[in-house]
PLY file of the C-alpha trace (Angstrom):
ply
format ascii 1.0
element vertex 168
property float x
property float y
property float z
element edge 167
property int vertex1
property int vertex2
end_header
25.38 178.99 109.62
26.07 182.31 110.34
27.13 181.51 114.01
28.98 178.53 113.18
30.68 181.81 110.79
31.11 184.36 113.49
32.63 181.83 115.36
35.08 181.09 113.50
35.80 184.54 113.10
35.90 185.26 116.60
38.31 182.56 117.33
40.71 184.38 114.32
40.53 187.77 116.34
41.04 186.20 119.58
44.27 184.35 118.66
45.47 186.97 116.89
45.22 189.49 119.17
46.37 187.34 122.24
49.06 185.82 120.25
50.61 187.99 117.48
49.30 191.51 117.57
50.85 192.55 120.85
54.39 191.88 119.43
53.58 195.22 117.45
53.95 198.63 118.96
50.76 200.06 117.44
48.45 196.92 118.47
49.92 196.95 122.28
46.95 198.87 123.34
44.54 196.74 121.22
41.24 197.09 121.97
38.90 193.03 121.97
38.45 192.48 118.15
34.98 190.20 119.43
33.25 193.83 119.92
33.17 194.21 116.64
32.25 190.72 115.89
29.32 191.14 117.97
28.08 194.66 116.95
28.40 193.39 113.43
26.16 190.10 114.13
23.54 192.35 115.91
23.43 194.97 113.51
23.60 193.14 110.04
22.36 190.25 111.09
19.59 188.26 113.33
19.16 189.71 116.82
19.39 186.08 118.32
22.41 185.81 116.20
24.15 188.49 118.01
22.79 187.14 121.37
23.77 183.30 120.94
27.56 184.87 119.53
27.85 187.18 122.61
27.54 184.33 125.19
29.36 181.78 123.56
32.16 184.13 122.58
32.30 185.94 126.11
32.52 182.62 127.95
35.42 180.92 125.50
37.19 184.49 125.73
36.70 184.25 129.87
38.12 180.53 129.49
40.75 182.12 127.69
42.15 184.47 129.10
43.20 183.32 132.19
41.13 186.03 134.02
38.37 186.46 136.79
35.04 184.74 135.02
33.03 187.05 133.83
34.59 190.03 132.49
34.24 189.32 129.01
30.93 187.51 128.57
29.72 190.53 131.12
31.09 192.93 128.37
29.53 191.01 125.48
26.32 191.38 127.12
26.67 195.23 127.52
27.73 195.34 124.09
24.70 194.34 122.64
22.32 195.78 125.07
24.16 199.13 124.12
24.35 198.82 120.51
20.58 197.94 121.00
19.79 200.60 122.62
22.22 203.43 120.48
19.88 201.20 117.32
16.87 202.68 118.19
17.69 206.18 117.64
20.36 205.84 114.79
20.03 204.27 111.31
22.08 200.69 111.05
24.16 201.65 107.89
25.50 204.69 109.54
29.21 205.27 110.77
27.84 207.17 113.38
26.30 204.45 114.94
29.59 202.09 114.81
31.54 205.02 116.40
29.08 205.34 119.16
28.43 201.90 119.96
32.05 200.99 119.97
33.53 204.16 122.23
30.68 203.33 124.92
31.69 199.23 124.21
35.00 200.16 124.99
34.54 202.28 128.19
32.17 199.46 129.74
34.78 196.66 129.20
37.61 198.87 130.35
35.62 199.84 133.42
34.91 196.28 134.41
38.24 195.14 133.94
39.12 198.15 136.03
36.67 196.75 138.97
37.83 193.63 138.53
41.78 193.73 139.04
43.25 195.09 141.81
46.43 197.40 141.82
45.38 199.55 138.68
45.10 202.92 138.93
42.67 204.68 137.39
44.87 207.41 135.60
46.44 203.80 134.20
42.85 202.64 132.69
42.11 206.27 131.26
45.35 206.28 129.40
44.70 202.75 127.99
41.06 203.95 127.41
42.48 206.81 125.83
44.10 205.24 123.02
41.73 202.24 122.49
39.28 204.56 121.57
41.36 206.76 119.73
42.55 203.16 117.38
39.08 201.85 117.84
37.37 204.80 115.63
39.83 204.29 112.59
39.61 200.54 112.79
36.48 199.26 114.64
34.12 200.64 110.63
36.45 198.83 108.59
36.55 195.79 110.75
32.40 195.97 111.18
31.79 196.63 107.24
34.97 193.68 106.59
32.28 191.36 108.84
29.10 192.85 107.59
30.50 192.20 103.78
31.74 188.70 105.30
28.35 187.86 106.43
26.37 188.66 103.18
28.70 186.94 101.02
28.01 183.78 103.06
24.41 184.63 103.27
23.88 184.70 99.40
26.31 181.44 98.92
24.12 179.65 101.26
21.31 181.37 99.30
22.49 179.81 96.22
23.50 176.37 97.68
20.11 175.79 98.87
18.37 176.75 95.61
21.24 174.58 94.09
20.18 171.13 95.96
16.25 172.44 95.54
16.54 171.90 92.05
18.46 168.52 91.57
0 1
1 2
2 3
3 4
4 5
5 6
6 7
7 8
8 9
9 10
10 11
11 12
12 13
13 14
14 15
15 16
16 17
17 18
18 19
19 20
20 21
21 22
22 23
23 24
24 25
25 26
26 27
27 28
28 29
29 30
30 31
31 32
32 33
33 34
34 35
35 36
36 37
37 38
38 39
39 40
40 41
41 42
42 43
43 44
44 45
45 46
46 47
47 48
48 49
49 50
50 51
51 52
52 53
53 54
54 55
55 56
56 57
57 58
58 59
59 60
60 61
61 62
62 63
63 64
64 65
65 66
66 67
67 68
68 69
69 70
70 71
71 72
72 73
73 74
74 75
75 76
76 77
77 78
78 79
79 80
80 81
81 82
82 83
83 84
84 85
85 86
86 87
87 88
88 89
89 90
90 91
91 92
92 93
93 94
94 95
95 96
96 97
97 98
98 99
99 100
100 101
101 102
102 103
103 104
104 105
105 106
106 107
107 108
108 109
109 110
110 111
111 112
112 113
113 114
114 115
115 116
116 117
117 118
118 119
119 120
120 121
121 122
122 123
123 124
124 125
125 126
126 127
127 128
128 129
129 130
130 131
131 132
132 133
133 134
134 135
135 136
136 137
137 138
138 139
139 140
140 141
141 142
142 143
143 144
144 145
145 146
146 147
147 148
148 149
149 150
150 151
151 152
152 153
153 154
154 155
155 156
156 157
157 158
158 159
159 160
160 161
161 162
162 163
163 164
164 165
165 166
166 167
């Protein structure tokens, strides 16, 4: 249920930011909202959770967006290998972790975007880089704990559900 969840959510951030959120000065440099979908399911949830999300989402985002196949479900991929990795020597709950996991997130998806189109120039992707991160730190925790407070709220109505139809 959860992934039936996240996608759902993921959908939400991927409309909005392709569709609304650029029309705003602040969100024109918007980093992709499904990082945090995906550090969230991996973090707060089940591993293979955040594994199934980060293909399926990466491959409807590629199908999306119009792009070369492959940059975002290649990014999705990194993002959980990363935020496994940064896991193993930071504690989940911590903000640390979030900031860390989302800053490197950020850099590998910019980068392969970067290989990926042509005509860019790299003091162009540092600049964007630049200020994703710099939005990403203030709004990448409250969009992970807004997920991770998502998810248990589901988790203990599905909790309470089941024990509901156990005992009819």
């Amino acid at each position: 249920m959860i992934i039936i969840l996240s996608f759902t959510i993921g959908l939400f951030l991927t409309v909005s930011r392709t569709a609304y959120l650029p029309s705003f000065g602040l969100f024109q440099y918007l980093f992709d909202s499904n990082i945090s979908l995906i550090i969230a399911a991996f973090l707060f949830g089940e591993k293979k959770d955040g594994y199934i999300i980060a293909v399926i989402l990466g491959l409807i985002t590629d199908n999306l967006s119009g792009g070369p196949f492959g940059i975002y479900l290649l990014s999705y991929i990194w993002t959980i290998i990363i935020t496994q990795i940064i896991s193993l020597y930071l504690q989940k709950e911590s903000l640390l972790i979030i900031w860390a996991a989302t800053s490197a997130c950020i850099i590998i998806q910019n980068i392969s975007i970067y290989f990926m189109r042509e005509g860019l120039f790299f003091t162009e992707i540092f600049t964007v880089l630049l200020k994703q991160i710099a939005i990403g730190l203030f709004l990448f925790p409250l969009l992970i704990l807004l997920i991770k407070h998502i998810f248990r709220h589901f988790t203990s109505l599905n909790r309470k559900s089941r024990k509901i139809s156990g005992e009819s």
